[in-house]
N, C-alpha and C positions, 0 to 999 in steps of 0.2 A: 504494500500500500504506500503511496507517497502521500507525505503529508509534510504541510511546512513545519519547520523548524521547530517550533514552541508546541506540536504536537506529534513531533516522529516519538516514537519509543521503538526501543530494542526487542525483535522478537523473532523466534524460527523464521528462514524463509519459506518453509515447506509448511508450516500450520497455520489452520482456521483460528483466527481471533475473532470469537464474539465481541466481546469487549471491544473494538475499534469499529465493529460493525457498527453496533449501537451509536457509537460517536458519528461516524459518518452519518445515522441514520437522522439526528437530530441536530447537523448543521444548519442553519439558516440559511435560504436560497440566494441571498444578500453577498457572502463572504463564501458561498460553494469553492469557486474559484481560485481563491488563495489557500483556502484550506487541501486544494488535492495538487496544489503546484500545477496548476493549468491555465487555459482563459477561453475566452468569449471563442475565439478563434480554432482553439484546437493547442495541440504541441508542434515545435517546430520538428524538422527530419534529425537534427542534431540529439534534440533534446528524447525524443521516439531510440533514436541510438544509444545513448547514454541507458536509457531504461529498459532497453532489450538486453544490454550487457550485464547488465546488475540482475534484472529478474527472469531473464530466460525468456524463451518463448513461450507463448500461452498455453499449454500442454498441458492434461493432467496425466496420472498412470493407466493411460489403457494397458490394453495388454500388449506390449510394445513385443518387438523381436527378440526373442531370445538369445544372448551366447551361446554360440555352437558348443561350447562346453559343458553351460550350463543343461542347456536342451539335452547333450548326448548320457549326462548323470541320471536327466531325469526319466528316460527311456526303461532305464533301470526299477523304475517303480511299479511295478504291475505285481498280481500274486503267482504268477505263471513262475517267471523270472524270481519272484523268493524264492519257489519250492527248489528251482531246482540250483541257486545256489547253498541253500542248507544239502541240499544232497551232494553238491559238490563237496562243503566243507566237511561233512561225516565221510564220504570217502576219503577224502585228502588226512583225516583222523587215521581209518584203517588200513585204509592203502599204503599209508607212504610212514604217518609219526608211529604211529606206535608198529610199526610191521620190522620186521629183521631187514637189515641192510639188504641180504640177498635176495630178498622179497618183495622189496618195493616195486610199486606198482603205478605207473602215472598217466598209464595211456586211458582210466578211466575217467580220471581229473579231468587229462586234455578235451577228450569227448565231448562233456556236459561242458566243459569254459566253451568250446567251439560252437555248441548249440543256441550258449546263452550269448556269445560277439556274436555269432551271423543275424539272432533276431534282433537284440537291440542297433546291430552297423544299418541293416533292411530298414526298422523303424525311425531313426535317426535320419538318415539320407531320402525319406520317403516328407517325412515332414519339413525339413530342410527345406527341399526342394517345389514343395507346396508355401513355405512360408515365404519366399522369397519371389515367386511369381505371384503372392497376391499381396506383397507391398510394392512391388512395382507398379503393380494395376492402381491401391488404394492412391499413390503419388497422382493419379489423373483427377480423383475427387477432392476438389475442396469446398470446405465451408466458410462465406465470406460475410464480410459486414460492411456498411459503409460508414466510414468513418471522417468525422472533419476534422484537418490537419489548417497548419497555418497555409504552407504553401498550395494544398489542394484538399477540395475533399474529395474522396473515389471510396469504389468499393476492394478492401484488402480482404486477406487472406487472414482468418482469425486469429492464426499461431501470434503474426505478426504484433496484434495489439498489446500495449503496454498501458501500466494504471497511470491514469492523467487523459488518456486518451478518449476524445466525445463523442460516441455514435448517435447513429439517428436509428431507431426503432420501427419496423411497421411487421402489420397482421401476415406471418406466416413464418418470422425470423427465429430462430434458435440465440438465446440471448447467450454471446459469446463469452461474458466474462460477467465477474457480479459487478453489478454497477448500482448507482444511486442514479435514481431520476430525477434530471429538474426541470422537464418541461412533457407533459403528456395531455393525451386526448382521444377520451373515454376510451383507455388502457387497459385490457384484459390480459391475464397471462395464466398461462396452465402452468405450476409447482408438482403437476402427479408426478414427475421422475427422480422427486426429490422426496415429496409427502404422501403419496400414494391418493389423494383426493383428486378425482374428477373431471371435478368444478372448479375453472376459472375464476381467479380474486383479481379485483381491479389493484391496482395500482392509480399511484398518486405522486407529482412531483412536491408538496407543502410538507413538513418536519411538524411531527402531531408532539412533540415535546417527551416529557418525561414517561410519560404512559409506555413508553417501550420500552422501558427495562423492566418490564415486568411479564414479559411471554415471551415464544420462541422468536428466535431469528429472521425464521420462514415468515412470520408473521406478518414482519417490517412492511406497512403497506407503500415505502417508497424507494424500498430494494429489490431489488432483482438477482437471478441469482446463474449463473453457469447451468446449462442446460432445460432450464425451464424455457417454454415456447408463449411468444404472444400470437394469442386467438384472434385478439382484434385490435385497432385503435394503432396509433401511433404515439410516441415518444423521442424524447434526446434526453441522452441518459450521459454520467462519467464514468470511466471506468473504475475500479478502487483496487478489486483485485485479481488478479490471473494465476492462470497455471495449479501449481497444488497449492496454493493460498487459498483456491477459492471453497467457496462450503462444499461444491460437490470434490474436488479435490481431497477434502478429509475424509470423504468418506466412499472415494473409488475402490479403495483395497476390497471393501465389501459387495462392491460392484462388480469385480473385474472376473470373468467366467461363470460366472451366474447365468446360468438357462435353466427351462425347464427340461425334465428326465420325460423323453420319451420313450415310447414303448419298446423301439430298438435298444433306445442303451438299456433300459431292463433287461429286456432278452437277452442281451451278450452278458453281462453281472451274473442273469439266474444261471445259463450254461454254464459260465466259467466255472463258478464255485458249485454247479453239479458236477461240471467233470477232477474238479478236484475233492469232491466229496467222496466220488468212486475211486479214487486215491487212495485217500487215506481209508476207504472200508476193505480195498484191495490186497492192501501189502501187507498189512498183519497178517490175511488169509493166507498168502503168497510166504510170507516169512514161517508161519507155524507149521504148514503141511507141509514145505519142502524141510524144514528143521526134524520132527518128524520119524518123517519119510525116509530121510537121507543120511541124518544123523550128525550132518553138518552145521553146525548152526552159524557156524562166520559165512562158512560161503550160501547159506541161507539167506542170510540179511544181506548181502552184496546182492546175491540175487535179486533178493525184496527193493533193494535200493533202485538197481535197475529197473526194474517193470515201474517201480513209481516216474524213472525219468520218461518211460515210455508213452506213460498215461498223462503225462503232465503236455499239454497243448499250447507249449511256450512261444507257436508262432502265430498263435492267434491276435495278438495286440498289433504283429505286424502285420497281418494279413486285414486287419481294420481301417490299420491309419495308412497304408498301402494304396485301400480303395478309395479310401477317402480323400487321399491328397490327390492320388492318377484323377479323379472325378474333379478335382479343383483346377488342379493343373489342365483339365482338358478343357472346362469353361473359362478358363484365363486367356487361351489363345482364342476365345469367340468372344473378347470384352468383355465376358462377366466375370465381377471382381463378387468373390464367396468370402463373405465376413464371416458365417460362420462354418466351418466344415460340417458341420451335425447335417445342414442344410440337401446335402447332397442328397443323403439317406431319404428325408423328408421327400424334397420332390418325386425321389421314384413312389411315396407311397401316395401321393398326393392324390383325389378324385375329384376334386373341384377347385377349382381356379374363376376366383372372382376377382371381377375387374373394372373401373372407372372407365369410361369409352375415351375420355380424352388422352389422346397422343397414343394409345397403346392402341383402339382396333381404328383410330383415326388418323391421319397426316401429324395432325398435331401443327399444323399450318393454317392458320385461322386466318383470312382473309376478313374484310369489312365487302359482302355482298352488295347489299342496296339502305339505302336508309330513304324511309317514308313518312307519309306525314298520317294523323291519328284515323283519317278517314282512307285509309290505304292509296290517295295518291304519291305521285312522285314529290319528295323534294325538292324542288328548282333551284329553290335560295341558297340549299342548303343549311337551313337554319337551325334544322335537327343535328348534322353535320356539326355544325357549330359548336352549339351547347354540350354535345357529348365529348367534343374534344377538351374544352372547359372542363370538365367534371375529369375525365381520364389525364390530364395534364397537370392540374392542379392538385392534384391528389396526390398525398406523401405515404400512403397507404401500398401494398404489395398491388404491384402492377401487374394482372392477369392477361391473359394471351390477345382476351379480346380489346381490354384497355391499348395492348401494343398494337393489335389491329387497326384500332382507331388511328391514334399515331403517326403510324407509319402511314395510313391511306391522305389522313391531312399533308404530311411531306409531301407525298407524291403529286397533290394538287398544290403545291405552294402556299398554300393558306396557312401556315406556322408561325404567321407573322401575326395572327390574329388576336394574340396571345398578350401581344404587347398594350393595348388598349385594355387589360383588364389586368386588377390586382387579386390576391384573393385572401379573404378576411380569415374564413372559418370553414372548415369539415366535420364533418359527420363520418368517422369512418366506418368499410363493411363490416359486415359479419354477417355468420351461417344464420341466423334465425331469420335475422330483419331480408338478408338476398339483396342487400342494395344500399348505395353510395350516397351520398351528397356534398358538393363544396359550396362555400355561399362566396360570390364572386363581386366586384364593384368595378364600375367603367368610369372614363374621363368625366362624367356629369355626373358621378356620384351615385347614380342608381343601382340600388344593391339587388342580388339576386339567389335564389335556391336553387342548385340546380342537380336534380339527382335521376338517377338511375340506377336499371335492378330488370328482375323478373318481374315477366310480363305482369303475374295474379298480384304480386307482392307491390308493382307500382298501381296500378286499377285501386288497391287497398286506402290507398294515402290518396287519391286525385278526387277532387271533390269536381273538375269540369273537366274541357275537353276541347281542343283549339281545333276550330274549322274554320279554314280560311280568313286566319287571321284572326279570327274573334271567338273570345271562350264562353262555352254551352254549358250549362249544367250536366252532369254525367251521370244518365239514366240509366236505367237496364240495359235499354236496347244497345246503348255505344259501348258500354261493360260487354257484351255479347257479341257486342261488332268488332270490337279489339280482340275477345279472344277468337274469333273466325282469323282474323286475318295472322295472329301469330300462329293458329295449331295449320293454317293453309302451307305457309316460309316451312313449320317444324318439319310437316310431311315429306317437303324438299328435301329434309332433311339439313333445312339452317336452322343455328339455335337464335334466339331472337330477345333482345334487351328495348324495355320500353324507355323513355326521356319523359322526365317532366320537370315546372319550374315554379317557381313562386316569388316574383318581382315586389318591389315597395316596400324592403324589410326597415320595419322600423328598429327593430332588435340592434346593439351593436357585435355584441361579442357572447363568445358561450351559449352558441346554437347545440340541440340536441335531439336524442330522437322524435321527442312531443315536436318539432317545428316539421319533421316531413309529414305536413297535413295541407286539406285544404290545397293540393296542387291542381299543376295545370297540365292532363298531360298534352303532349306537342306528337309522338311519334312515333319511329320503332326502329331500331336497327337491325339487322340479319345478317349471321355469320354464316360463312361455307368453312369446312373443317372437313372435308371428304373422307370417305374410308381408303387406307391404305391397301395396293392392289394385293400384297400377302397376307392381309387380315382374314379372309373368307377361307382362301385356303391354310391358315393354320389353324384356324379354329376345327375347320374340318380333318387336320392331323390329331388334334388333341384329343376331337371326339371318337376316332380310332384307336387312340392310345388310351378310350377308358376315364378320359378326362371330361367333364363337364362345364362347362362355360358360365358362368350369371351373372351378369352386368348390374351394377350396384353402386349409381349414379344421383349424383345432386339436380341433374335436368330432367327437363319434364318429359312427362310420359309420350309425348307426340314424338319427341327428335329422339330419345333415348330405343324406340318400337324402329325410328325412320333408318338407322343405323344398325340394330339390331339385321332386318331385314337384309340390306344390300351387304351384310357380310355371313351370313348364312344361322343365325341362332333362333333358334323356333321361338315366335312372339304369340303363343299363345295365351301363356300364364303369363301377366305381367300385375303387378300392384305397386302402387306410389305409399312414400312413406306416410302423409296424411291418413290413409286406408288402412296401412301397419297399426296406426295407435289404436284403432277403434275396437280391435281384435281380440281376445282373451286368448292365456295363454296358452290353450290346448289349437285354439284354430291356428292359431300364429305359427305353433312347430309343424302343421299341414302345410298352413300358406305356404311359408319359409322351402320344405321339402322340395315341394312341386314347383315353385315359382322361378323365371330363369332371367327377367328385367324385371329391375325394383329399382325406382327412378324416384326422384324427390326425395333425397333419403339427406337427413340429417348426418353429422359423423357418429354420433349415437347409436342410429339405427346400424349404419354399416357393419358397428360392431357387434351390435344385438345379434343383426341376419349370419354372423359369421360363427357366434358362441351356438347357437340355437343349431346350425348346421355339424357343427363339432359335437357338440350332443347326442347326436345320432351317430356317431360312431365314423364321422365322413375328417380324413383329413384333407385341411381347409389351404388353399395356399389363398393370395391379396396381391394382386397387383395395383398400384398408386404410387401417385407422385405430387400429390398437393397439403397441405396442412389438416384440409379434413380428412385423409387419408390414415394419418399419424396414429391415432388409435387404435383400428382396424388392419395396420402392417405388426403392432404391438399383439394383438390377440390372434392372427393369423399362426396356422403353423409354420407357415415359411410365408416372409414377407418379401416384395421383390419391389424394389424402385428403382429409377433411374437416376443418372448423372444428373441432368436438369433438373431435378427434382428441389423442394424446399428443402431448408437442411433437415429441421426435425424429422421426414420423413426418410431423408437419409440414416440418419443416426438409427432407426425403425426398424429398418431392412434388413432380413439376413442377406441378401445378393442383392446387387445394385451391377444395374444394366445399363452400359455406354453405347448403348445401341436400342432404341426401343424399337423392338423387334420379338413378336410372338416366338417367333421360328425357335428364338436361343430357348425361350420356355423348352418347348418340343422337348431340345436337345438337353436341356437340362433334366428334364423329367428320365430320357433313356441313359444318360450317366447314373440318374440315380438309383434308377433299377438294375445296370447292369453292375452297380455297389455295392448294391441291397444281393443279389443274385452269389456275386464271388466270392462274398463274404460268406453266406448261407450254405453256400457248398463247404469251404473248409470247415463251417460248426456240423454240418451234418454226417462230413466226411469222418471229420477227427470223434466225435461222440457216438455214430455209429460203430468205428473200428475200434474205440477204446472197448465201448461197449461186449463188442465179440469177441476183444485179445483178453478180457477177463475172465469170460467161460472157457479160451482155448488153455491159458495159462493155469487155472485151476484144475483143469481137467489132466492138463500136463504133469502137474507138481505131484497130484495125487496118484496118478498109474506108472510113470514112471520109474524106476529104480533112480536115474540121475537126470541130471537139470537136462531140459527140451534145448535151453539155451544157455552159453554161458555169457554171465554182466556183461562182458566186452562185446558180444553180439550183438545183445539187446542195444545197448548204446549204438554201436555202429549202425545198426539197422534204422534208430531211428532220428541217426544223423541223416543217413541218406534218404530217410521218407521226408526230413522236416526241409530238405534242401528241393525236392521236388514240389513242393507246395508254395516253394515261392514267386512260381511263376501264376498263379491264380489269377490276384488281380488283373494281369494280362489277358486273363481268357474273353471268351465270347460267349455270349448268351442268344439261347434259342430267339428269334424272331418273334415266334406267340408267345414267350416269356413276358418278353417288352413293352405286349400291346396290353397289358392289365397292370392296376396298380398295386404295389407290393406291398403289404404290413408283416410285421411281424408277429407269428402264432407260439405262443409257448408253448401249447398242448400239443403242436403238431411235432414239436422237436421230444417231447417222450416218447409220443406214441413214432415215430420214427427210428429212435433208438431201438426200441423195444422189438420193434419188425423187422429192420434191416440188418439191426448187429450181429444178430446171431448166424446170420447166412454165412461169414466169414467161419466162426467157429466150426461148423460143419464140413469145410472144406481143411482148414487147419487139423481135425483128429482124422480124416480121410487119409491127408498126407500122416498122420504118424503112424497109423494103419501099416499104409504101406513102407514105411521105413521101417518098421519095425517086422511087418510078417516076408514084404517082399525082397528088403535088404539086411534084413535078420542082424537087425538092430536093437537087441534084446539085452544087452550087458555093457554095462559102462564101459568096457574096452572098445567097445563099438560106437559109442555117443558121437565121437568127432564125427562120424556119418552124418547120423542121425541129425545133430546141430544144424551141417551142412543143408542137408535137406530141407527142414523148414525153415532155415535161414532166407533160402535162395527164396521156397515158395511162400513165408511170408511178407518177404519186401516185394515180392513181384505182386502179390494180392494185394496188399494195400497201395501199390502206386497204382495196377489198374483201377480202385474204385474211384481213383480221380475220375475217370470218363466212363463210369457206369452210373456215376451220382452226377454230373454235373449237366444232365442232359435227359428228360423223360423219355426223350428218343432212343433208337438203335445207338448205342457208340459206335465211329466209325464206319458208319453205314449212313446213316440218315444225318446223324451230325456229327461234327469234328471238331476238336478243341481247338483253340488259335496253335501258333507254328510254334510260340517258347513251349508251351505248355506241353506239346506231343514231342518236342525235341528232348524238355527238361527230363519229362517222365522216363521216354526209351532208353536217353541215356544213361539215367540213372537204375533201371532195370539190368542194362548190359552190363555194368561196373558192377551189380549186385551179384550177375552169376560170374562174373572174371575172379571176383577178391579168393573164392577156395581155390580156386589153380592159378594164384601167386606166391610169393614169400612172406607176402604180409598175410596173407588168409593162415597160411603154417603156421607164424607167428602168433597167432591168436587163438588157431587149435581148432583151426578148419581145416578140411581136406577137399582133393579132388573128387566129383560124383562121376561113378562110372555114366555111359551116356545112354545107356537103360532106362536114366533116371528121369531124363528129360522128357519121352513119351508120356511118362506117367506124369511129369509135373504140367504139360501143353493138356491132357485130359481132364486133368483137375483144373486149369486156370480156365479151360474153355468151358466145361462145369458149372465154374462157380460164376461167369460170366453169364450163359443160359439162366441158371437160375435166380439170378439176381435181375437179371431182364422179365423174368416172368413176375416175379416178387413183384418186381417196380409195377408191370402192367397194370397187375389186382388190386396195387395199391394206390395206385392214381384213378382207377376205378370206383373203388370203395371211398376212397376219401378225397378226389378229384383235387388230390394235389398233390407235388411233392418236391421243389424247390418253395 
């Protein structure tokens, strides 16, 4: 905070002082100015420099980039990755410290450290390389303000402001810094992102005295605060404080990664700690019968240790954030910048997509069509022309497309100069209820005037006559009825239409309000053209193939909202306005709601009503918007999506902000998200079914045999090599009618999964011991190194094909095929699997050659367990019509 001399005090740069708050809050508008070391003018550039170097840039602690270091440590954090370094560290106990020199043993160490570096190096380099493409993207969006400087005022970039510095405020701005107000009008501003409340509190630029030291902060009705948004009205405020000084500053840490747990991250949490539940109910079983059994009890628990590293699914966290960052990284190179990664997931589950028609199913190029006069002739004089450029010109409130239409259509005729002949005293600024403007203006002879506009019903409301041909009528029904023929005729065109009116002779001087838009006059009508964009029809029509449903959820009236609707393909049967909404109870409302696909006239209230009410029924909801009344409803949406131009608070709203508004990237973003949802689902389905059946094969093992099936180094090895074929996943490809339905996630269907498919492998597992045991007469431990061999070869070969017997309800390799890593990954780690017994490292670890006998019978069994697990899948995607 800068404060002069006789009022700095010494305090953290990084902490919230109430205390100077209040002081600021109860200066005298009189001495504002020297009390924040500022002026009338603004700060010079020197003096902006001097104060960027002392306080930084405006910044609080988002969740900024990580240290590669720090990041790569905290990789390290998952329960996957605990288990199997305590299992590292208990072998590294048995193996190596307490074992006899000539005994030491390290190659089971190395194993599990190799298991635990390749998933954390995978995960590491996978987020990396996701965080770094979407701060390059976030560098295009910024959030700006306008701020008055000595030498100029313009609109900067918010980082940039420093305290002393004097913005001007208007209806849609994200207030950049907390600042003290000393000049407002009828000033509303939303604090929910601070207090959780709703409802907009005016502000005030007059110091109410001592009464504010006695409640909160937030309270200050002539403070404002870092991320709070103004609703309406305008203001000129000072800056006081930035960066982590400010209030929301003190309390980002509690901020920062805060989302809500959807149903996905449940389902990955409940898996993970089921399949390490089956762990630990495992190993004791696995450690007592082979103890037992064998009479071994050290190489019992080595064993036991083993089979836990096997069951432990420590590439799961990378097989997550793998998809999820590939899914970011692939919408970073189509200009969608993914704020949050969770986002990804969402879209693929997403089934309704609700959207504002401006600039997304439209041009978003709003032209000034025609302007007419109250009796639907042409305007000659242009006098309607006139007045609207007055009220859009004069206005320090948020300039909307069609104000810039205005605008720009007066340049183009040269008539900007009109401007000059008129001063302007006082505004009325908009907002969502009223739907309409006013500035009170005064010309060379001193005649003051009211000149406002709005929608069409909303200005009819306040006009008490009605100019025909120069002279005002009183306004009857019939001209009430005549106006709205002539705006719902423009709407069907498909223009949106702004009525003008005015009220001359104001005796009033200053401190007009909304009691003064009565009694008008109105004069006329504007019509905008805003055409549909020629890929709007056809992506809607992609969406609704992909399972996606459309409902336009608009502040314009039901005539242009149906006229648009139509020429881009969305069925305008069901439609209701939000007036219609309130009249409704709440059981008709979740009908309407259901069934309805344009709902126009809608408050930001309602928006987010129709969105909760839609979420309720079990639909995940996505939001597309880009305007202030937007902000709530990108807040309550499951995935919000805005654009670059968008106001900021709707930015800050958004999980994905689109530098392109462009349906198409939707599309594309919904098949990332499924094919996320998809690669992910196969590794939990993969790894939980085969844990599933390697624990009836292992049990079944421990118990019938004389000596271990396997020895620790095996198992380790085996499922080094299985965990290294799994990392080409995310890579893979997803069936085509996968893509075209939206994806949720089922908990039930992942037991009842386990429970069906696991044991198919089991079955072919005590096949092969079968025959190792009757047809290679592998019946006494001098014989086991076979025996090992054996199921060595045919369990690594069975678990790497169920990658492509699970990842596809189709034929594998018939009807569908994995992508190229994924079939290269797998084979070659197949062919390594049968080379290791006929090398020196397979001898080495107490594997041998299989005669080649052996192989007929292992292609009978893998072809086996392939038929049968294709039938399995048939019955089961029959019976339960699903199974990714």
């Amino acid at each position: 905070m800068i404060w002069s001399k006789k009022h700095r005090k010494e305090k953290s740069p990084f902490r919230f002082n109430a205390e100077m708050v209040f002081m600021a809050a109860t200066q005298p508008l009189k001495s504002i100015n020297s009390y924040f070391n500022t002026s009338n003018l603004g700060l010079t550039s020197q003096e902006v420099n001097e104060r960027l170097q002392k306080y930084g840039k405006n910044e609080i602690s988002h969740e900024e980039k990580l240290n590669p270091f720090i990041l790569f440590i905290k990789t390290f954090i998952n329960p996957f990755i605990g288990v199997l370094m305590i299992l590292a560290i208990i072998s590294l106990v048995i193996d190596v410290i307490i074992a006899d020199s000539s005994e030491r043993e390290w190659t089971g160490i190395i194993i599990i450290t190799t298991m635990v570096v390749v998933s954390v190096i995978l995960r590491f380099l996978q987020e990396w390389k996701a965080s770094v493409a979407t701060e390059a993207l976030m560098k295009m969006v910024k959030n700006t303000c306008f701020v008055k400087r000595v030498e100029e005022s313009k609109e900067i970039d918010i980082t940039t402001l420093v305290p002393g510095d004097i913005i001007l405020l208007a209806a849609g701005d994200m207030i950049p810094a907390d600042v003290r107000i000393i000049e407002s009008k009828d000033l509303f501003v939303s604090q929910s992102t601070l207090t959780g409340e709703s409802d907009p509190v005016e502000k005030f630029a007059d110091a109410k005295g001592k009464k504010y030291r006695t409640g909160s902060v937030v309270e200050l009705d002539n403070i404002c605060y870092m991320g709070s948004t103004v609703i309406s009205g305008t203001a000129k405020a000072i800056v006081f404080e930035t960066g982590n000084r400010t209030y929301l500053g003190s309390i980002a840490k509690s901020l920062i990664g805060q989302r809500a747990t959807t149903a996905f991250d449940i389902g990955i949490s409940k898996t993970s700690f089921l399949l390490i539940r089956f762990m630990l109910v495992m190993v004791p079983f696995v450690f007592f019968i082979n103890g037992f059994t064998k009479g071994d009890w050290l190489e019992a628990f080595i064993f036991a240790l083993s089979v836990a590293v096997g069951l432990t699914p420590e590439m799961l966290p990378m097989i997550v954030t793998a998809n999820l960052s590939k899914g970011a990284i692939a919408m970073s190179k189509k200009k969608t910048i993914v704020k949050n990664l969770n986002a990804i997931q969402n879209f693929g589950a997403m089934n309704i997509l609700c959207t504002d028609k401006t600039g997304t199913l439209t041009c978003d190029n709003i032209v000034l069509e025609k302007y007419i006069n109250a009796d639907g002739s042409t305007d000659q004089n242009k006098r309607i022309l006139r007045h609207a450029y007055f009220n859009s010109f004069f206005q320090t409130g948020l300039k909307n497309l069609m104000d810039k239409a205005i605008l720009s259509h007066v340049k183009e005729l040269n008539l900007d100069h009109l401007k000059e002949d008129y001063v302007k005293i006082d505004e009325i600024p908009f907002d969502f209820t009223r739907r309409r403007m006013s500035v009170v203006v005064e010309d060379q002879n001193l005649k003051r005037q009211i000149i406002t506009k709005g929608a069409v019903d909303e200005m009819i409301s306040i006009c008490s006559y009605v100019e025909i041909n120069g002279l005002a009528h009183p306004m009857t029904e019939d001209f009430k009825q005549k106006s709205r023929e002539i705006s719902e005729e423009m709407n069907r065109n498909g223009m949106r239409v702004l009525a003008v009116a005015h009220k001359s002779y104001l005796n009033k001087e200053m401190d007009f309000a909304v009691a003064d838009e009565s009694d008008m006059v109105l004069i006329g009508f504007l019509a905008f053209l805003d055409p549909p964009k020629p890929s709007a029809s056809q992506a809607i029509k992609q969406l609704h193939d992909y399972g996606v449903e459309v409902k336009i959820l608009s502040g314009d009236n039901d005539v242009i909202v149906n006229a648009v609707a139509r020429q881009v393909g969305i069925d305008t049967r069901h439609t209701i306005t939000g007036p219609q909404l309130e009249t409704l109870d709440p059981e008709e409302l979740k009908e309407v709601v259901r069934r309805t696909t344009l709902f126009s006239k809608l408050t930001p209230h309602q928006k987010t009503e129709v969105i909760t009410l839609l979420q309720q029924e079990g639909n995940t909801v996505g939001f597309l918007g880009d305007g202030i009344n937007d902000a709530s409803a990108l807040r309550q949406s499951d995935i919000g999506v805005s654009v670059d131009s968008a106001v900021d608070v709707a930015k800050e709203s958004a999980d994905i902000i689109l530098l392109d508004k462009d349906l198409n990237v939707l599309r594309d973003g919904i098949i990332e998200g499924r094919k996320t949802f998809g690669n992910i689902t196969k590794y939990i389905k993969m790894t939980a079914s085969s844990n599933f059946g390697n624990m009836f094969s292992v049990l079944a093992a421990s118990a019938w045999l004389p000596f271990l099936p396997m020895l620790p180094i095996h198992l380790l090895i085996q499922n080094l090599l299985y965990d290294i074929s799994q990392t080409t996943i995310p890579f893979d490809k997803m069936d085509p009618e996968y893509l075209l339905k939206p994806q949720k996630w089922d908990s039930s269907d992942m037991s009842r999964f386990m429970i069906y498919i696991g044991p198919i492998s089991s079955i072919f597992d005590i096949i092969t011991y079968l025959v190792m045991w009757y047809i290679f007469d592998c019946q006494t431990p001098e014989n086991q190194s076979l025996f090992q061999s054996g199921w060595f070869i045919e369990g690594l070969l069975s678990q790497t094909l169920i990658v492509h017997m699970i990842r596809t309800r189709k034929i594998p390799f018939i009807q569908s095929r994995a992508s190229w890593p994924v079939m290269l990954l797998t084979f070659t780690i197949m062919a390594v699997g049968i080379c290791i017994p006929y090398t020196s490292f397979g001898a080495s670890i107490g594997l041998m050659p299989l005669p080649f006998s052996y192989f007929p019978w292992l292609i009978a069994i893998l072809l086996s367990y392939c038929v049968l697990t294709q039938i399995i899948k048939n019955w089961y995607i029959k019976k339960f019509t699903k199974w990714l």
